[in-house]
C-alpha positions in Angstrom: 86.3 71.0 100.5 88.0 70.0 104.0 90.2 72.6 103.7 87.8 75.5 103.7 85.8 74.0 106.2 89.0 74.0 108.3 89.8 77.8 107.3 86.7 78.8 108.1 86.4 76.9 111.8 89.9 78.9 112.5 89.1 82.6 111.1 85.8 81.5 113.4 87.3 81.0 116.7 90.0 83.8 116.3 87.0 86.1 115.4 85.3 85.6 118.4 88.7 85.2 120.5 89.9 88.4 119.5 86.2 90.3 120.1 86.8 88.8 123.9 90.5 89.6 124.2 89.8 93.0 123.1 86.4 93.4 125.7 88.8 92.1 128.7 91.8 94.4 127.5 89.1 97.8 127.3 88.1 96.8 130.4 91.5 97.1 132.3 92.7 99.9 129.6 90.8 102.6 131.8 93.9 103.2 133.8 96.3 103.7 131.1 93.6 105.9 129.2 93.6 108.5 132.3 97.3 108.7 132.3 97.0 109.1 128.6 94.8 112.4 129.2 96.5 113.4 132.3 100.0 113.8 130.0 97.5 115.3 127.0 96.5 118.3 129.0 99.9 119.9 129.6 100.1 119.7 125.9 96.9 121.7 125.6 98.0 124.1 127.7 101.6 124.1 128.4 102.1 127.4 130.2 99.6 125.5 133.1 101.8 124.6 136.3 99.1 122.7 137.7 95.8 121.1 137.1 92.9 120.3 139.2 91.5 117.1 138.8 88.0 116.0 135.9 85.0 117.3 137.9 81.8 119.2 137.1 79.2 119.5 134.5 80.6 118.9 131.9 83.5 117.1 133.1 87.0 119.3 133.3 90.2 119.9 134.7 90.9 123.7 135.1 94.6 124.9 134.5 96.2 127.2 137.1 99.4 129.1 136.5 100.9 128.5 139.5 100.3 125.3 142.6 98.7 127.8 144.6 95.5 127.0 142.6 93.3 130.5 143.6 90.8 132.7 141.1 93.9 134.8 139.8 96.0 132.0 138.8 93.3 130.1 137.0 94.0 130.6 133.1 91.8 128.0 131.3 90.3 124.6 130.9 90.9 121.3 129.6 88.1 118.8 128.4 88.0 115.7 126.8 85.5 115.5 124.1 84.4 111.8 124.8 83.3 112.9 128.1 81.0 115.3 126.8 80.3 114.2 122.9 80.5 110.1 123.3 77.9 110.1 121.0 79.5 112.0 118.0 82.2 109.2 116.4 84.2 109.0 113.3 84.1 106.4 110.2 85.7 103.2 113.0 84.6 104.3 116.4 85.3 107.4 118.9 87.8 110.1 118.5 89.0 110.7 121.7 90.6 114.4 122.2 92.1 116.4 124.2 90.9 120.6 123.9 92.7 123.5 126.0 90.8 126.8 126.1 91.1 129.8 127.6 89.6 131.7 130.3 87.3 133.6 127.1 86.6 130.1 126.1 89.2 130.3 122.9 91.3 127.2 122.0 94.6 126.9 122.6 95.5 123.1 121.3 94.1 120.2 120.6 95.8 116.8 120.7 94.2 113.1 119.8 94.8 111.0 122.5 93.1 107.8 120.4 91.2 107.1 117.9 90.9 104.2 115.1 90.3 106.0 111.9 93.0 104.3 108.4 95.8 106.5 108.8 95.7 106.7 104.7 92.6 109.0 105.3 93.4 110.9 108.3 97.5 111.3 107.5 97.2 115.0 108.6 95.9 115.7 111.8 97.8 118.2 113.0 97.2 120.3 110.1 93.4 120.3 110.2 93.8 121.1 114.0 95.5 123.9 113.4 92.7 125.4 112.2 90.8 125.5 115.5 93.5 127.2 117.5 92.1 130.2 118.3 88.6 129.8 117.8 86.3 130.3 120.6 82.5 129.9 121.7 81.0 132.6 119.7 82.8 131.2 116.3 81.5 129.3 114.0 82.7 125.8 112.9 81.2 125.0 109.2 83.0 121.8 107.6 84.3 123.2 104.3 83.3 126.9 104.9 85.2 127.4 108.4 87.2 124.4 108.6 89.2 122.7 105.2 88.1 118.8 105.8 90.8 116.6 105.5 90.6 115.2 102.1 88.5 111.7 101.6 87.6 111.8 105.2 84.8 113.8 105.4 83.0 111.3 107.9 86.4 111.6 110.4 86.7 116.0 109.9 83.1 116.1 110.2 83.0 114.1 113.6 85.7 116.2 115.3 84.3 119.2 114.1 81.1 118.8 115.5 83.1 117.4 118.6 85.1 119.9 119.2 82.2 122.8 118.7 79.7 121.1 121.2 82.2 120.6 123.5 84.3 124.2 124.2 80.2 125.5 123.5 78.7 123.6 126.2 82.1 124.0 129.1 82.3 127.9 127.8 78.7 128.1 128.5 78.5 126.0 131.5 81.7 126.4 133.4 82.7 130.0 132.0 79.5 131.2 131.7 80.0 133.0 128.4 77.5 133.6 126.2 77.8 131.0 122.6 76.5 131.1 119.5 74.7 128.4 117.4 74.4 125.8 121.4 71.7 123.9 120.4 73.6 122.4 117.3 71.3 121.3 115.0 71.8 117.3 114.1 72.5 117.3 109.8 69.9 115.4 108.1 70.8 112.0 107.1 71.9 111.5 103.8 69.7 109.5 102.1 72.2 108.9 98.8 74.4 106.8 100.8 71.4 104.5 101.5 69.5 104.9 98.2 72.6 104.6 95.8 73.9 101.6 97.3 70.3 99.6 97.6 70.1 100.5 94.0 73.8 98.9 93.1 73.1 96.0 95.1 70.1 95.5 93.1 71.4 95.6 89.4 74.5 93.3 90.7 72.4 90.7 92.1 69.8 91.0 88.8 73.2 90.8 86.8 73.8 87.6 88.5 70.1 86.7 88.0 69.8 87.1 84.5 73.2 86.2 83.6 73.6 89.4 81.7 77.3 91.0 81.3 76.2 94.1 80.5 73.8 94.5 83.5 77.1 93.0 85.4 79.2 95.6 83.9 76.9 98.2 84.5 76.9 97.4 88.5 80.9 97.2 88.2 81.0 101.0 86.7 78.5 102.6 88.8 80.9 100.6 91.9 84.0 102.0 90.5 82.3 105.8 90.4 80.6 105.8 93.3 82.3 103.4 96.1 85.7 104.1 94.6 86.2 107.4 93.2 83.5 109.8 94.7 83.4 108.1 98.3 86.6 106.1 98.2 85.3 103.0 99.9 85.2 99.5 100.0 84.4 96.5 102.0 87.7 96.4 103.8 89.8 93.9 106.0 89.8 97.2 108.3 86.1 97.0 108.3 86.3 92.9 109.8 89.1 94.1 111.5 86.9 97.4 113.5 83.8 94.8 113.9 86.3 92.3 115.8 87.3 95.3 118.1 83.6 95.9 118.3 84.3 99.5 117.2 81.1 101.6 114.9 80.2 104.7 113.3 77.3 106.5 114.0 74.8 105.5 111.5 73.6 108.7 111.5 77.2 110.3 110.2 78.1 106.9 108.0 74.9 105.1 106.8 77.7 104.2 103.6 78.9 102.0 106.0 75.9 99.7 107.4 74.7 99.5 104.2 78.0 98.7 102.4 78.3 96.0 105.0 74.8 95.1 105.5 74.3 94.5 101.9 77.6 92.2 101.7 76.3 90.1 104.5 73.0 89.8 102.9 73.7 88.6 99.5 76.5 86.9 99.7 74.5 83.9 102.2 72.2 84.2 99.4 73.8 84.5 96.1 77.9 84.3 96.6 80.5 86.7 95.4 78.2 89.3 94.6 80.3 92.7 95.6 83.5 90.8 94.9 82.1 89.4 91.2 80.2 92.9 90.2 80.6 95.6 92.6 84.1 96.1 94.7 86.1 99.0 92.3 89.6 97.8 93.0 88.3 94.6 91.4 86.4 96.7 88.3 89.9 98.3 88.0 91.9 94.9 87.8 89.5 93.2 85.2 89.6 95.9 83.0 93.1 96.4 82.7 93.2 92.5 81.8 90.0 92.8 79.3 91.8 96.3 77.5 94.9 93.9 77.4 93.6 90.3 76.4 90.4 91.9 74.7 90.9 89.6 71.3 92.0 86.3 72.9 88.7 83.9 73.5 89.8 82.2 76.5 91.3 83.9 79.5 95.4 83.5 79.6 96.7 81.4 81.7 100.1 82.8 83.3 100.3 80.4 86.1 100.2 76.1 86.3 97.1 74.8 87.8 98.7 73.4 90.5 100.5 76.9 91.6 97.1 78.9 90.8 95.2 77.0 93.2 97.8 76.2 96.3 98.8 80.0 96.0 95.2 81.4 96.5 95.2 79.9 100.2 97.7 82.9 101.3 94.6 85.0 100.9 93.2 83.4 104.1 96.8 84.0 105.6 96.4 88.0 104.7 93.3 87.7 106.7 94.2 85.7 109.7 97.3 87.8 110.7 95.0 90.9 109.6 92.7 90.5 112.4 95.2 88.9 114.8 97.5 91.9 114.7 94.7 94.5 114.6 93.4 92.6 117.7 97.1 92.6 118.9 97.5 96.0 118.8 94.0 97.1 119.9 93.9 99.2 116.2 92.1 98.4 112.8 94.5 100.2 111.3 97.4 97.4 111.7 95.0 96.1 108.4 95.6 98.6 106.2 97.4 96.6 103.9 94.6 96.9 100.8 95.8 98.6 97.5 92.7 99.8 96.8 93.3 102.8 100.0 96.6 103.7 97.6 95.0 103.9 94.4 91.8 106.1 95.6 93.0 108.2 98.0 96.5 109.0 96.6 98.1 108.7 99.9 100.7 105.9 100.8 104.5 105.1 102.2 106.6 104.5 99.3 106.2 100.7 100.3 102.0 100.9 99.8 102.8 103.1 96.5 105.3 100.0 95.5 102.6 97.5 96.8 100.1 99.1 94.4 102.1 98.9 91.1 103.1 95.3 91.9 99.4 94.6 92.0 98.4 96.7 88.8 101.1 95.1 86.7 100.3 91.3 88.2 96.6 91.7 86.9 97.6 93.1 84.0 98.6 89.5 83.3 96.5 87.1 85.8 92.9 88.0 86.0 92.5 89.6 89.1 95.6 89.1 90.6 95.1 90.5 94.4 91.4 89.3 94.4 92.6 85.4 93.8 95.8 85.4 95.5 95.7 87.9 98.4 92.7 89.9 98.8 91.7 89.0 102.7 87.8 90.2 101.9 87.6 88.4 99.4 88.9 85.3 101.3 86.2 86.1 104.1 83.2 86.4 101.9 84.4 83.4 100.0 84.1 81.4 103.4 80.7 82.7 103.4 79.8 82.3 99.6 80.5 78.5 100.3 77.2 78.5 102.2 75.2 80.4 99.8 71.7 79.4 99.4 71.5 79.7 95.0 74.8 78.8 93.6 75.7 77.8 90.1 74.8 74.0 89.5 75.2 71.3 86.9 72.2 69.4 85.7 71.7 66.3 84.1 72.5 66.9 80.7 76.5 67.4 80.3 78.0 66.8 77.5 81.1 66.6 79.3 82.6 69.3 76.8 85.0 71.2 79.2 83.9 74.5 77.7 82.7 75.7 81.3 86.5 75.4 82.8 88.5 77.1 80.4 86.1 80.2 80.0 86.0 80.3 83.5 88.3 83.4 84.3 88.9 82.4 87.9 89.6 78.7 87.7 86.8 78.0 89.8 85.9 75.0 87.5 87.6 71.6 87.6 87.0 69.0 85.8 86.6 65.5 87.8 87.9 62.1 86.8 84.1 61.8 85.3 85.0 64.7 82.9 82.4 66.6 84.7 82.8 70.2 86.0 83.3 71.1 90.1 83.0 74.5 90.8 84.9 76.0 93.3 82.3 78.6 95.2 84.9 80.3 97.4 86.7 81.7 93.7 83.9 82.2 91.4 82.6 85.6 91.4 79.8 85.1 89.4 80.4 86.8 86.0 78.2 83.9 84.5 80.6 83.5 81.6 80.3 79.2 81.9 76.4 79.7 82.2 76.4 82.0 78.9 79.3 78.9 77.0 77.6 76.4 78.3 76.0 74.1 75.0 72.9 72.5 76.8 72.2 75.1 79.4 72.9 72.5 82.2 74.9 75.4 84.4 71.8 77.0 86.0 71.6 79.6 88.9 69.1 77.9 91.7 68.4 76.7 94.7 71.7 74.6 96.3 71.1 71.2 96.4 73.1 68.5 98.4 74.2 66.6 94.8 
């Protein structure tokens, strides 16, 4: 028990050491970021000779043809669409860009200057930017019907669309005085499934838990595999930690998904433990059943691994997660943590070394019971921290038998048995699937109320 303590004091102070280093390092980053856009608008418009410097309403530069800077050699502007959209941001913060137009008010280039969205959703940005070259005030800029999204990254196409539209709509208007279409852009309602569907998982994985029933468990770890894994292709992430260390949000108007993914993490586990990691989080559905389909006749789980190796191995876990956030703090970019299988197997976009990364993985848990979740999942290493705390845990009563059927059902090793031949569970590894309360002879595992015994 010292240990985790320990762990959990150091991923503590780095936490909170990083959020500071990265709030002093934004704070003297302003100079870099306007040399940053100063170099971005000659690639916007690179016929430009000069440019006058950010002014107005909204703020611009105007490009001139020539250093004389008069009427006649003025041939378009460049904005940055932070300046004039801070409030529109992708799935991990603001996507800062760079947009050359014309004197007509059509585009001529746009180029990223920053932004912190997983590079294995947005691999292709200068593809999808392609398709607003061209495109001016008086054009329309539907996701999917004007503009192919990138694919899996609706939330990041959909923020620089909208971006990008209000943007050359309000300088053309403004500045050029050109007559747009469609201004006032109306704000897309709020989609309610991606607050509904998850309140409604959360709920059948923590009655699971309650209940102690494997097919309500089972039925949680489906619907999580269709809905969080293959329809929206998310996940509670070590980029997630990662982008709430650098103190960088979505809009919870574009990305409810996320609060509430995140939200509902941080309110059951305190409460209950593992649940997301035991019954909801689809790269772990995916691992357990390739072990189940595999091992489905034997009655215990398989053990591949000695007992001493199984459990000094599972502390690199909290290593993934320490130099996670250390480098992503490092490097001022989430993205340094995108280490996660899962972003490989449901998005279908990797480096051959992420493609390699995710077979390992597969093959491992096809074997060991949830392979990356015990050994090296950095999430799962977090919430484990947490789930040490919980307020209702599984507890023994009074009436052991001292039978040892609770440790070797138990598919995690999270039960030990102590020189009294009674069973220790180990909170930070067991992910609830309430096989030892179901083996259990008297009934003396219980879920309730931690007590200090």
């Amino acid at each position: 028990m010292k240990q985790y303590k320990l762990i959990t004091r150091i991923f503590v102070i780095t936490f909170i050491a990083g959020a500071c280093f990265n709030l002093l390092r934004e704070f003297q980053s302003k100079a870099k970021d306007a040399k940053k856009e100063i170099e971005a608008r000659s690639l916007v418009l690179p016929e430009a000779a000069q440019f006058s410097p950010k002014s107005g309403t909204p703020p611009h530069s105007k490009a001139y043809s020539t250093s004389a800077q008069t009427d006649n050699d003025w041939i378009g502007l460049a904005i940055v669409t932070t300046d004039i959209t801070p409030e529109i941001r992708g799935y991990a913060g603001p996507i800062k860009m760079m947009v050359g137009t014309d004197r007509k008010g059509s585009i001529t280039k746009i180029h990223v200057i920053s932004h912190s969205e997983t590079p294995s959703y947005v691999f292709d940005l200068d593809t999808f930017l392609d398709q607003f070259r061209l495109r001016g005030v008086k054009d329309s800029f539907v996701l999917g019907k004007d503009i192919d999204g990138i694919s899996r990254a609706t939330i990041s196409s959909e923020a620089m669309t909208r971006a990008v539209e209000k943007s050359i709509k309000l300088a053309g208007h403004q500045v050029l005085g050109l007559e747009t279409s469609g201004l006032a852009l109306e704000e897309k309602p709020l989609p309610i499934e991606q607050i509904v569907i998850p309140l409604i998982l959360f709920g059948i994985a923590v009655l699971g838990v309650v209940s102690r029933s494997t097919i309500i468990r089972w039925t949680a770890m489906i619907g999580g595999l269709l809905y969080f894994g293959i329809i929206k292709s998310t996940m509670v992430s070590v980029v997630q930690i990662a982008n709430i260390c650098l103190l960088k949000f979505p809009s919870f108007h574009q990305s409810p998904l996320w609060y509430m993914l995140i939200g509902l993490t941080l309110l059951t586990t305190p409460l209950w433990g593992m649940v997301f990691c035991g019954s909801l989080c689809p790269f772990a559905a995916v691992q357990e059943l390739l072990y189940n389909i595999v091992h489905r006749k034997e009655r215990w789980p398989k053990r591949i691994l000695s007992e001493g190796i199984d459990q000094r191995s599972r502390y690199a876990k909290y290593g993934v997660l320490l130099t996670a956030v250390i480098v992503s703090v490092l490097l001022s970019n989430a993205s340094a943590a995108n280490i996660e299988p899962f972003l490989t197997l449901f998005t279908l976009n990797a480096t051959k070394l992420g493609w390699a990364l995710l077979l390992l993985t597969l093959l491992a848990a096809i074997f060991h019971f949830r392979f990356w979740c015990k050994h090296l999942c950095p999430v799962g290493g977090c919430l484990g921290l947490i789930a040490r705390m919980s307020l209702f845990k599984i507890q023994l009563g009074d009436n052991c038998v001292n039978c040892d059927a609770c440790e070797k059902i138990c598919p995690t090793r999270a039960i030990t048995m102590n020189e009294q031949k009674l069973p220790v569970i180990d909170y930070p590894e067991c992910i609830l699937c309430g096989k030892c309360v179901q083996r259990c002879p008297k009934d003396t595992l219980t879920i309730r109320r931690a007590s200090k015994r």
